[in-house]
C-alpha positions in Angstrom: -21.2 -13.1 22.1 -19.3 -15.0 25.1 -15.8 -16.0 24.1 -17.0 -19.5 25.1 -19.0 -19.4 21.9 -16.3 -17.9 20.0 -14.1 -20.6 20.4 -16.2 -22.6 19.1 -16.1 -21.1 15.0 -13.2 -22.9 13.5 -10.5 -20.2 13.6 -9.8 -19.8 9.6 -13.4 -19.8 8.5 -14.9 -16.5 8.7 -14.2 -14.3 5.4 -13.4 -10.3 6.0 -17.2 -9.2 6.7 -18.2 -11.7 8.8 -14.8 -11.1 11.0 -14.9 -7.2 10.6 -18.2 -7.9 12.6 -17.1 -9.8 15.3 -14.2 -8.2 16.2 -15.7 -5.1 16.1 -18.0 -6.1 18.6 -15.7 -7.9 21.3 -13.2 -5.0 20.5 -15.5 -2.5 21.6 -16.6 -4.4 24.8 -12.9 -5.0 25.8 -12.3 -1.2 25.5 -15.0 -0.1 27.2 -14.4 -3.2 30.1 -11.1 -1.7 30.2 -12.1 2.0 30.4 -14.2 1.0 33.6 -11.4 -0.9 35.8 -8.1 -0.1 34.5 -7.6 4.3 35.7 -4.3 4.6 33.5 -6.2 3.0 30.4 -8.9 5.4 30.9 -7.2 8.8 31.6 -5.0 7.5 27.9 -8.2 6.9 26.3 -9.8 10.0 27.1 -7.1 11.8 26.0 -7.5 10.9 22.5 -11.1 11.9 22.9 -12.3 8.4 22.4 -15.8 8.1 22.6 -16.9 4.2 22.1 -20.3 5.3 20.6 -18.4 6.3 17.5 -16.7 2.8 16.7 -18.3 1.6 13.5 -15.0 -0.4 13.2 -12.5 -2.2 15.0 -9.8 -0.1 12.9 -11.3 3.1 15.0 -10.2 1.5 18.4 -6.9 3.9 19.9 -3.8 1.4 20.3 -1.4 1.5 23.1 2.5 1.2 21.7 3.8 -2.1 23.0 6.7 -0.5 25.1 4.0 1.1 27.7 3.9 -2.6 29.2 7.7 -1.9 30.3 6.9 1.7 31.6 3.9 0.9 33.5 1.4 -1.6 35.5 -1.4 -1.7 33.3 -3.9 -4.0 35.2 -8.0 -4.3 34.4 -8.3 -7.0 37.7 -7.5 -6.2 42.1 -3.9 -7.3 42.8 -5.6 -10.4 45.0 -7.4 -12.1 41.6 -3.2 -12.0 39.1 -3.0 -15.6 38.9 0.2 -15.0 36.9 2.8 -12.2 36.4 4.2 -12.7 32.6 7.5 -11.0 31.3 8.8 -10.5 28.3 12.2 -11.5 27.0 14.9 -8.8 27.6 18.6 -8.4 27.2 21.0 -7.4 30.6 19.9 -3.8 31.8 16.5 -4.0 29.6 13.4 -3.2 31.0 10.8 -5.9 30.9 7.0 -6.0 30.1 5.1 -7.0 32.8 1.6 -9.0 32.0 -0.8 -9.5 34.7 -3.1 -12.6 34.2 -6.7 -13.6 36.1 -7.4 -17.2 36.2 -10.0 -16.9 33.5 -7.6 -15.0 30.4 -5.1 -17.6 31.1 -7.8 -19.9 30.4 -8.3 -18.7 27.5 -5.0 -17.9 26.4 -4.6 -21.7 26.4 -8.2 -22.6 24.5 -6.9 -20.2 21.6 -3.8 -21.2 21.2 -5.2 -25.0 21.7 -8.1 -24.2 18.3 -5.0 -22.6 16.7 -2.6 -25.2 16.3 -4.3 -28.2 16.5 -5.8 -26.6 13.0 -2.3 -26.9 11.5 -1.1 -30.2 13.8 -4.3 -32.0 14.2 -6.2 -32.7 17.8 -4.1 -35.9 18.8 -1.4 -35.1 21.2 2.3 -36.4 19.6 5.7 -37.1 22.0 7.1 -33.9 22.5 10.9 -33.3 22.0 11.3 -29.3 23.5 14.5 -28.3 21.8 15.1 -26.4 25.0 16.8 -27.1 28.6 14.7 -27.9 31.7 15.5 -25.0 33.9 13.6 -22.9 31.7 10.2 -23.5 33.0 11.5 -24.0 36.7 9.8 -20.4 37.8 5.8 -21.1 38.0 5.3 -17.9 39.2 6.9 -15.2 37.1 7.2 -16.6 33.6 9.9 -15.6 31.2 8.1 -14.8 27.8 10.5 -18.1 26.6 8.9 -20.4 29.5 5.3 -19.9 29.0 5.8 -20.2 25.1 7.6 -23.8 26.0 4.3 -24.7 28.7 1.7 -23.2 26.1 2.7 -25.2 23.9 3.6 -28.4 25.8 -0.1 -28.9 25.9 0.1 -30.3 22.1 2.5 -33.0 23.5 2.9 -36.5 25.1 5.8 -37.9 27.1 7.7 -34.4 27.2 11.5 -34.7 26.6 14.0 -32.0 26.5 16.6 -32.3 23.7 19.2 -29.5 26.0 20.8 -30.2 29.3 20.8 -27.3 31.7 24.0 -26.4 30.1 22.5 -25.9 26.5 24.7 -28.6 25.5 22.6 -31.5 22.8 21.9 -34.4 25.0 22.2 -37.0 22.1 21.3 -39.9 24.1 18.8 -38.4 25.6 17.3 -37.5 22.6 18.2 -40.9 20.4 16.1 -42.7 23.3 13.2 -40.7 22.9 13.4 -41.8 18.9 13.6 -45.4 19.5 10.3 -45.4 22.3 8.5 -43.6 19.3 9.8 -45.3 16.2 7.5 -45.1 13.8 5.0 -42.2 15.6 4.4 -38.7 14.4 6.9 -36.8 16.6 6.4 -32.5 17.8 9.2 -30.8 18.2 9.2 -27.3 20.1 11.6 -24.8 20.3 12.7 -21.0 20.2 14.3 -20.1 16.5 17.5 -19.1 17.2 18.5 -22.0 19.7 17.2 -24.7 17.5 20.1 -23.1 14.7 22.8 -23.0 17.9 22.1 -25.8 20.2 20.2 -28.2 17.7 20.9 -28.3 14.1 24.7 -27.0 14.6 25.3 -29.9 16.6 23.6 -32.3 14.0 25.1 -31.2 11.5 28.9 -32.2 13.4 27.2 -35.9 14.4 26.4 -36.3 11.3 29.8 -35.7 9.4 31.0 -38.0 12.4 28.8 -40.6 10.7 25.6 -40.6 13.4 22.8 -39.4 11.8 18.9 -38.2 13.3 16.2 -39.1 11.5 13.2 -36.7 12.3 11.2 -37.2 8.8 8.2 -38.1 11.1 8.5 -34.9 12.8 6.6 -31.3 13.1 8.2 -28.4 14.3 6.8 -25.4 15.4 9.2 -22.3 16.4 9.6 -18.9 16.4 11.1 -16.0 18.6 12.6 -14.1 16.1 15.0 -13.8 13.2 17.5 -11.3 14.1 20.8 -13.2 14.6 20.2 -15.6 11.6 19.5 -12.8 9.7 23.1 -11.6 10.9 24.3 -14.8 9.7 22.4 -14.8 6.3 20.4 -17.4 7.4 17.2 -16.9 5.6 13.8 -19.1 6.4 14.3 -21.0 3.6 17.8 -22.0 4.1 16.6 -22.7 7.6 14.1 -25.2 6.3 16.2 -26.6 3.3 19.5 -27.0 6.0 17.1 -28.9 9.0 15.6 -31.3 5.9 19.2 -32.0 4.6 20.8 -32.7 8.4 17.6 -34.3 9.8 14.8 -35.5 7.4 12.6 -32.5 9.0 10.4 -31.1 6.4 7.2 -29.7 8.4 8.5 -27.1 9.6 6.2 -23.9 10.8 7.8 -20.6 11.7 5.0 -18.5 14.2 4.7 -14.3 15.5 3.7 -13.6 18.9 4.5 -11.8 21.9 4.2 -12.1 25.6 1.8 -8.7 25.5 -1.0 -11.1 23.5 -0.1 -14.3 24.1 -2.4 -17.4 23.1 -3.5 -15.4 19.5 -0.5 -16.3 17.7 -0.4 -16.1 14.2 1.1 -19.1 12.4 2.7 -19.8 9.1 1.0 -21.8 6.5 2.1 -24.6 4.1 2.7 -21.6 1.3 5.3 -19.7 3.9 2.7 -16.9 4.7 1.2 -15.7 8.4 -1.7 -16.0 9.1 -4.4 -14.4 11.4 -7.4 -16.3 13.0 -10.6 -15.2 13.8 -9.5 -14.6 17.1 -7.0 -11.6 16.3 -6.2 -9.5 13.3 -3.3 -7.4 11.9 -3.1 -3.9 10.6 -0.1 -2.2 9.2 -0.1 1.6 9.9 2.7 4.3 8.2 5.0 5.9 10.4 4.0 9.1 9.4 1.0 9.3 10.5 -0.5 6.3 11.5 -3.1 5.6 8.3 -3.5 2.4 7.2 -1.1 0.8 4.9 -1.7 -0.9 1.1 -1.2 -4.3 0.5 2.1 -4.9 -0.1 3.0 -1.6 1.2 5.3 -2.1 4.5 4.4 -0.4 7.8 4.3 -0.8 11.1 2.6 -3.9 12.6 -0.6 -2.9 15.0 -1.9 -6.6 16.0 -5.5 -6.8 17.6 -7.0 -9.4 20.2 -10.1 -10.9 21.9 -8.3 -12.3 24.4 -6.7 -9.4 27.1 -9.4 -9.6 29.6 -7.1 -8.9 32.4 -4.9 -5.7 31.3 -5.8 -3.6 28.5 -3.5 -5.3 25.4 -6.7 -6.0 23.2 -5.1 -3.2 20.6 -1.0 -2.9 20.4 1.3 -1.0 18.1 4.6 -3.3 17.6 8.2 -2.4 17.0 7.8 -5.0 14.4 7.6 -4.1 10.4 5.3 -5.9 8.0 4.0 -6.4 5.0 0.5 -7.3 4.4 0.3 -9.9 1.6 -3.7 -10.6 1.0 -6.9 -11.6 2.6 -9.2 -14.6 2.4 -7.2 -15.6 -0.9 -4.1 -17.7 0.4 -3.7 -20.5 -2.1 -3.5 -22.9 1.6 -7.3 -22.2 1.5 -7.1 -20.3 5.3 -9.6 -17.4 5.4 -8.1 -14.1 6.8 -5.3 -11.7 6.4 -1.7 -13.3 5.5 0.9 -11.4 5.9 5.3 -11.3 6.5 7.2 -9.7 9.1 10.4 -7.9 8.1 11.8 -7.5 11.1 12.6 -5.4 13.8 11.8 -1.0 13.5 15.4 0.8 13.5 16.3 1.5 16.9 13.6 -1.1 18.6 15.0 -3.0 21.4 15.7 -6.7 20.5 12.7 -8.7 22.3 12.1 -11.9 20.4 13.0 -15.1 22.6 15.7 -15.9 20.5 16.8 -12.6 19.4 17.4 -11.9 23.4 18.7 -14.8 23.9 20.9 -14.9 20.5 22.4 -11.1 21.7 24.6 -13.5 24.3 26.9 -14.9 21.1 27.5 -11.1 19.4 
């Protein structure tokens, strides 16, 4: 099947057999696609004595651990057809994945994550408040893991506004101006987890014990990036959702997990607090012991699986991420697929999340 077609299955419909057999399929074309134009991908495969005749399942496909993308240029296109160099987010003195995009998987890095959100959003674009600063986005060419999750997702919005100055200072008129143009309107706000606690509702919070008050109740918010430093702060989601509601009206609020090294097949959280996969990627939670597949409800480490990596062989990634898978095709928000929570970070993994990195500047 072309990914074209794909795209074109709405992304929470399929139950477990019918998605087994598709991603099976594309799985099994992406390894071998990769095996044929990617040298280092082949000499790991081989290795593990993969033989691609074999796969009866996409659970059989070898992953790669995550951190290999920060040790070494893993490319499946020539050097003359990158369109676009991604990085992830590192702290000072970390190294940094490096994700080399063709025209035609950024393409459809954007298409997915376009059928994934619009699913949760709907398909009319709203004004766009990016609880963000400008600079961010400035470099086209080499995007930070925080800038092309601020573009990728800008495609969702209208008249574009940030709610930072360059200085990651609020910029309350700015952002009270934007609120009066749309009075009335369905608004989508944007933003990276920690720096919407920071920058955003920190600052709300003091306007409004000064006596001015936002009112967002029209609003949808869609972040992620990580949870470490609220953690830290014993800032669970849920006080995160109850304290925006109380300071701003905001009560849509939808938490996401994703990573530079599969970008576009994010998984997004429902209206019952649980993430979910589409059709489009899948989850598996392994032991650390040896690598077997995990119960439900049993936590493990978080292997995530993807149509999309057309142009570097990140189709089938172990995280440094823990998990817990919670059910399949049975989430009371009526999405087909696995749902599942993140617990965080593996002792000893590098902080990577957007905000996590970004959050290590106020330790």
């Amino acid at each position: 099947m072309e990914y074209k077609d794909v795209l074109a299955i709405p992304p929470y419909s399929l139950d477990k057999q019918q998605k087994e057999k598709l991603l099976t399929g594309q799985l099994k074309k992406l390894t071998i696609h990769h095996m044929e134009r990617c040298p280092e991908y082949k000499c790991m495969m081989e290795s593990t004595g993969f033989d691609a005749e074999s796969v009866r399942s996409y659970y059989d496909i070898p992953f790669l651990p995550v951190r290999l993308f920060k040790e070494l240029d893993l490319c499946s296109v020539k050097k003359e057809d990158v369109f676009k160099t991604m990085t992830s987010s590192g702290t000072t003195g970390q190294a940094v994945s490096k994700i080399y995009l063709d025209r035609n998987t950024a393409n459809n890095q954007q298409k997915t994550l376009a059928k994934i959100v619009s699913s949760f959003t709907g398909a009319s674009r709203m004004p766009m408040l990016i609880i963000d600063c400008p600079s961010v986005v400035k470099n086209r060419a080499m995007f930070s893991a925080r800038g092309a999750g601020i573009l990728g997702f800008s495609i969702f919005g209208s008249d574009r506004t940030y709610a930072l100055n360059d200085d990651m200072q609020l910029d309350i008129e700015t952002v009270q101006a934007f609120l009066e143009k749309h009075k009335g309107q369905k608004i989508f706000l944007f933003g990276f987890t920690f720096m919407i606690w920071q920058h955003f509702y920190k600052e709300l919070l003091r306007l409004k014990e000064e006596g001015t008050e936002i009112d967002l109740s029209q609003g949808i918010l869609i972040h992620g990036g990580g949870w470490k430093k609220l953690v830290s702060e014993a800032v669970s989601p849920e006080e995160f959702h109850d304290r925006l509601q109380s300071v701003c009206g905001l009560d849509s609020i939808h938490d996401y997990y994703g990573m530079v090294e599969q970008t576009g097949c994010i998984y997004m959280q429902c209206e019952c607090g649980h993430l979910h996969a589409s059709l489009f990627s899948d989850v598996i939670m392994r032991r650390a012991s040896d690598f077997s597949v995990c119960d439900a409800g049993e936590p493990g480490i978080i292997q995530v699986l993807s149509m999309l990596p057309e142009s570097y062989p990140g189709h089938s990634l172990l995280t440094e991420d823990e998990g817990i898978l919670l059910g399949e095709d049975d989430c009371p928000c009526g999405r087909k697929g696995k749902y599942f929570k993140v617990l965080g970070r593996l002792k000893n993994a590098e902080i990577r999340g957007c905000s996590d990195t970004y959050a290590a500047k106020f330790n």
